[in-house]
N, C-alpha and C positions, 0 to 999 in steps of 0.2 A: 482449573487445570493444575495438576501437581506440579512440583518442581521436578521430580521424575520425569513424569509425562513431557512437561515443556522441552526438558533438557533431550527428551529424544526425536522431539517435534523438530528442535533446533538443527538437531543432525540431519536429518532429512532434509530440511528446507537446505543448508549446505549443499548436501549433495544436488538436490536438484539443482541451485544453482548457482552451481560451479560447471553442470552440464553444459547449464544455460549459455553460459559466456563460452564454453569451448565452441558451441554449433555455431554461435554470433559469429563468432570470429573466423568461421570457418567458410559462414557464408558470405559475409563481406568481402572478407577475398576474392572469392568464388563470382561474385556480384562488382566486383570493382578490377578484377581483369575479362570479366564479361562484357562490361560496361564498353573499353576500351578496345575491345575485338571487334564490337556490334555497332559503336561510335554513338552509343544510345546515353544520355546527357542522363534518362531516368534512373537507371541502372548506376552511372556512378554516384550520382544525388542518392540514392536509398543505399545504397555503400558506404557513402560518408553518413549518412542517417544511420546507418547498422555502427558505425564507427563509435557517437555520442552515445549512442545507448548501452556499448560495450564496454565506458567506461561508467556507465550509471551501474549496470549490471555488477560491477567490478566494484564501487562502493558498497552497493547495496551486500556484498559479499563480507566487504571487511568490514562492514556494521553490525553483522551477527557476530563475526569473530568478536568486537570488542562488545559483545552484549554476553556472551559467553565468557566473561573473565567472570574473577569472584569479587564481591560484593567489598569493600573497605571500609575505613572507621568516616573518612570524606563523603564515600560516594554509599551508602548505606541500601541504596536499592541497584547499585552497579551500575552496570553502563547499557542498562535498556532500552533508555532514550534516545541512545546511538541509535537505534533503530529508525524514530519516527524524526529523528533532525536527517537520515538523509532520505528519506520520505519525501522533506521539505524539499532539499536540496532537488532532485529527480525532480519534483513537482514544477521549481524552477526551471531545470533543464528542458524539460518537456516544451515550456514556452519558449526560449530560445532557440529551440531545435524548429518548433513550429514557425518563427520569424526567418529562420533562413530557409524554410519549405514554401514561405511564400516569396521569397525573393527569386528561388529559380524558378517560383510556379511563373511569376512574371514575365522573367529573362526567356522563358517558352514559349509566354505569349507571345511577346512582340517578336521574336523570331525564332521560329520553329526550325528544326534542323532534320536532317532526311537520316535514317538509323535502315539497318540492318533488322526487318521484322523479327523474321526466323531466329537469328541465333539468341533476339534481346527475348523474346519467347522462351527458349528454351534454357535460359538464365533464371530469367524470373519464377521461370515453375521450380527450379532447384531451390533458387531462396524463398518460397512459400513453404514448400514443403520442410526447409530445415526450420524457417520462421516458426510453420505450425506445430513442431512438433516440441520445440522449448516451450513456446506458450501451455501447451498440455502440460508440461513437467512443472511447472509454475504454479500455473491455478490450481494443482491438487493442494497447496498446499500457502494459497493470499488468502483464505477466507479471513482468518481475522488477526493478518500481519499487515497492515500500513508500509513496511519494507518492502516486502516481495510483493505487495499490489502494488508496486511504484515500478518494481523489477519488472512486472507483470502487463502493465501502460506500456512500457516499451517494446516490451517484443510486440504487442497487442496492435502496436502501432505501426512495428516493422511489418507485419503479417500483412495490415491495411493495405501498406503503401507497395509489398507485392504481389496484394492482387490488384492494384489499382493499376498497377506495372502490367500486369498480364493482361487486364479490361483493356487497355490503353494501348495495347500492341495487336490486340486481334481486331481491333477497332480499326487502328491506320492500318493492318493488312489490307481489312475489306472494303475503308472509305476513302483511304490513304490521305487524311485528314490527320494531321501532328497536332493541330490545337486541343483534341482530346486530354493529350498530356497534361495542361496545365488545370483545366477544368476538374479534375481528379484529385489534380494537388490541393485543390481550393478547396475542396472536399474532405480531403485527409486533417488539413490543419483546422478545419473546424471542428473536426471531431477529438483531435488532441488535445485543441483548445480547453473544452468542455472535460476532458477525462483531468488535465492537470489543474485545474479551477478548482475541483472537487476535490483534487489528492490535497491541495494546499491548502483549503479550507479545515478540512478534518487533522492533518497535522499540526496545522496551525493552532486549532482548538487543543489538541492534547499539549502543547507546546505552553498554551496558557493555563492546563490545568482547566479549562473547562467542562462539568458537568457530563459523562458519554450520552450517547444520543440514546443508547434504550433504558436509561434512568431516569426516574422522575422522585425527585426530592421529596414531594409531599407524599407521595403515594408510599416510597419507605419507610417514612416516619408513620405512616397510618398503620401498615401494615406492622411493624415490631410492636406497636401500640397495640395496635387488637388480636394480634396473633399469637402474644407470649402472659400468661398473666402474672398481675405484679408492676405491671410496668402502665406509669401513669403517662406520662408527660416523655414526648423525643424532640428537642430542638437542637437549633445550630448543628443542624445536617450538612455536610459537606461533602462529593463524592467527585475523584478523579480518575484520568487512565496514566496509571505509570505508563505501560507500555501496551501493544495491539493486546487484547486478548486480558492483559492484567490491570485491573479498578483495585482502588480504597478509597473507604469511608473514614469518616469521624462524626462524632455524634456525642451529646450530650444526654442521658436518658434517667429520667426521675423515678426512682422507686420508694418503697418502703423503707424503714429503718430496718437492716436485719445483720446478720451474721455475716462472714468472710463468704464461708461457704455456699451461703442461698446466690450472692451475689457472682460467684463463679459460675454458680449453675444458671442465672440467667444469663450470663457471658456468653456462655457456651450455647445456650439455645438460641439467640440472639447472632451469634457467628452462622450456625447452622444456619436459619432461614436467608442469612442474609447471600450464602453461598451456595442454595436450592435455590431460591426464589428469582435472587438478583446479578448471581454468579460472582459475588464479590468477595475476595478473599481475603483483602489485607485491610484489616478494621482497629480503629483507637478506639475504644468508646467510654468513656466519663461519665461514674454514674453519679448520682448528685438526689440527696434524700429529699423524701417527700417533708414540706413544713408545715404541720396540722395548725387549722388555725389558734389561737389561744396558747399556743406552745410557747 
């Protein structure tokens, strides 16, 4: 991806969301004076769940701003990182949020409370519909932002827990059975469980600078070796993710004894494969002569 490119991907992902947090915010409301009309305990619980998420949504917003600054003599790849440290952070939250989704799932168990079907109904279908339609504006654009697929967990999560709200409301219409509610809950935080496990695992890895998941270090080194000729020997391969979508390499690579020039031109072929092949753009690599033996 260019730096053009990125820089206009950036704007987008913006805009989407910034949508994102207007609709949140709009249905939380929406969902938290519903809640208290209907006297529906699930309603203001996913209100206040719409609440944490709207402040995740709302990092996840000023972490592109500050990845969109320019680059300094300090910070020499910028503030990219900002990106997948609140990655972490959401990934955190996620769990938090999921510990006190099991506290009301509880507090429902053991006493269940009598709600207004009809209006907690017709609440919950307004926060689904507004839920679903950020999550659309989102995932056009987490394929490979670690940010906005943290932004992206949460509405994904908010979306869950109001249809779990709507299951749960046409359920005690027709059983009038309230233990429903919690059984749903118990439901939803296993499944958050499991989404933020994974966000925090894969940030955590970029975090330490480990290896991306669709590189394989020998297989790089194999392929610059047999792919470019001239080039004898590729060791002490190293390959990270600055940020979602941006990898560098480093690499030490054995040639011939030759000229400035031969040796830019395998630079340059060697840049090329490694950003068709591997999609890797930001590369050091060290070239270091071949030693004949008897020399």
């Amino acid at each position: 991806m260019s730096v053009t490119t990125h820089h206009h991907y950036r704007l987008d992902k913006i805009g989407r969301l910034r949508a994102a947090i207007i609709l949140t915010a709009v249905g939380m409301v929406i969902e938290l004076i519903g809640g208290f009309l209907s006297n529906s305990l699930a309603l203001i619980s996913d209100a206040g769940h719409m609440l944490t998420h709207l402040f995740a949504l709302g990092m996840s917003y000023f972490a592109i701003l500050l990845a969109m600054r320019p680059v300094t003599k300090k910070r020499t790849y910028g503030f990219y990182r900002a990106e997948v440290l609140a990655a972490f952070i959401n990934g955190i939250a996620l769990i938090l949020i999921t510990a006190y989704l099991v506290y009301e799932a509880v507090l429902r168990f053991i006493s269940p409370e009598k709600i207004r079907v009809g209006e907690m109904l017709f609440v919950a279908v307004i926060g689904l519909v507004i839920n679903g339609v950020s999550t659309t504006l989102l995932a056009r654009v987490s394929g490979h932002d670690l940010n906005i697929r943290s932004a992206l967990l949460h509405e994904i999560g908010d979306m869950i827990s109001s249809v779990a709200v709507v299951i749960a409301g046409l359920l005690i219409f027709y059983t009038n059975n309230y233990i429903v509610d919690p059984i749903l809950s118990f439901f939803i935080c296993l499944l958050i469980v499991i989404w933020a496990i994974r966000l925090l695992v894969e940030s955590a890895n970029i975090l330490l600078e480990s290896t991306p998941k669709h590189l394989d270090i020998d297989e790089m080194a194999r392929v610059i070796k047999d792919g470019i000729p001239g080039i004898h020997e590729v060791h002490h391969v190293h390959a990270w993710t600055i940020a979602s979508g941006m990898y560098a390499m480093t690499a030490h690579v054995v040639i011939d004894d030759c000229h400035v020039s031969r040796a830019n031109d395998l630079l340059d072929k060697i840049n090329h494969l490694l950003k068709e092949r591997f999609h890797v753009e930001h590369t050091n690599i060290q070239f270091e002569c071949l030693v004949k033996k008897g020399a």
